[in-house]
C-alpha positions as CSV (number, residue, x, y, z in Angstrom):
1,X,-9.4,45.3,64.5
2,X,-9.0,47.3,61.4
3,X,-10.2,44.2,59.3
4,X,-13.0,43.3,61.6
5,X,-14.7,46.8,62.3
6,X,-14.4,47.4,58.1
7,X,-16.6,44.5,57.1
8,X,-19.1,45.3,59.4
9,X,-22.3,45.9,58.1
10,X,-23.2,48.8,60.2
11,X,-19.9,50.6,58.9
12,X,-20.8,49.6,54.8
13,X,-20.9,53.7,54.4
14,X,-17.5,54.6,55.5
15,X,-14.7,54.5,53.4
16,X,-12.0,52.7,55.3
17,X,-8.3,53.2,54.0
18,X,-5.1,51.8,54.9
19,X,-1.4,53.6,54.6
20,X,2.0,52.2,54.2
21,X,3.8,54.8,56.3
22,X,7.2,52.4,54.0
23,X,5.9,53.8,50.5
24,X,5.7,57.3,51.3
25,X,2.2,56.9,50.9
26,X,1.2,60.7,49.9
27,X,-2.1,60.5,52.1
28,X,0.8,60.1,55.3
29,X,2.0,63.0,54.2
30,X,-1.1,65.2,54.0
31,X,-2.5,64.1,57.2
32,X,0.9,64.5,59.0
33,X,0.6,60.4,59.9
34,X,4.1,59.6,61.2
35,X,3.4,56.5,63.5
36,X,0.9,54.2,63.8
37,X,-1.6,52.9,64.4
38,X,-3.7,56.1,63.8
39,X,-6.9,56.9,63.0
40,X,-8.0,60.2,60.7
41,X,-11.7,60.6,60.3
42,X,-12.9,63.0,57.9
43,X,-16.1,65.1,57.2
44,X,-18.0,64.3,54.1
45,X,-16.0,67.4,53.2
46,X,-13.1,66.3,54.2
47,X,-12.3,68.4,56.9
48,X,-10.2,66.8,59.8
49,X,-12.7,65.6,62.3
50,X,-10.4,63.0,64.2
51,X,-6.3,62.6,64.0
52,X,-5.6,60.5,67.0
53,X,-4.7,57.4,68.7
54,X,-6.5,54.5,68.2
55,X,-8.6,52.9,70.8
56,X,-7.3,49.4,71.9
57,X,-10.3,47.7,72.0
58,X,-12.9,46.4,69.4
59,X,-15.6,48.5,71.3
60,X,-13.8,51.5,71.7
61,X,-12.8,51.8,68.6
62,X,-16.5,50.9,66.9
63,X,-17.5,53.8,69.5
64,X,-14.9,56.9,68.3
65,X,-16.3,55.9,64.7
66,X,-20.3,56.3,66.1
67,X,-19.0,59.7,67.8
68,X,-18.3,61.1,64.1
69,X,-20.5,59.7,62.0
């Protein structure tokens, strides 16, 4: 879902990242990720706007992105 919903063109302006909870990855740390999957969006600012659970579906997730963009 990850893959799918990052190369699609209508989403070419946000920065998609992926975190290896493994490697101590220091963005886990900073946006207190302990399990996944997760989802953090962020302002242009980068002020928390979304730290939640990830929708199961294609859709749904496509749809938490739209409510934040």
């Amino acid at each position: 879902m990850f893959d799918a919903t990052k190369n699609n063109s209508q989403f070419r302006d946000i920065s998609f990242q992926q975190i290896n909870l493994d490697s101590h990855d220091p963005l886990a740390e900073q946006y207190q990720i302990r399990s996944i999957p997760r989802v953090v969006i962020l302002s242009g600012g980068n002020d928390v706007l979304y730290n939640g659970r990830v929708p199961m579906e294609q859709s749904g997730f496509e749809e938490l992105i739209k409510q934040y963009r």
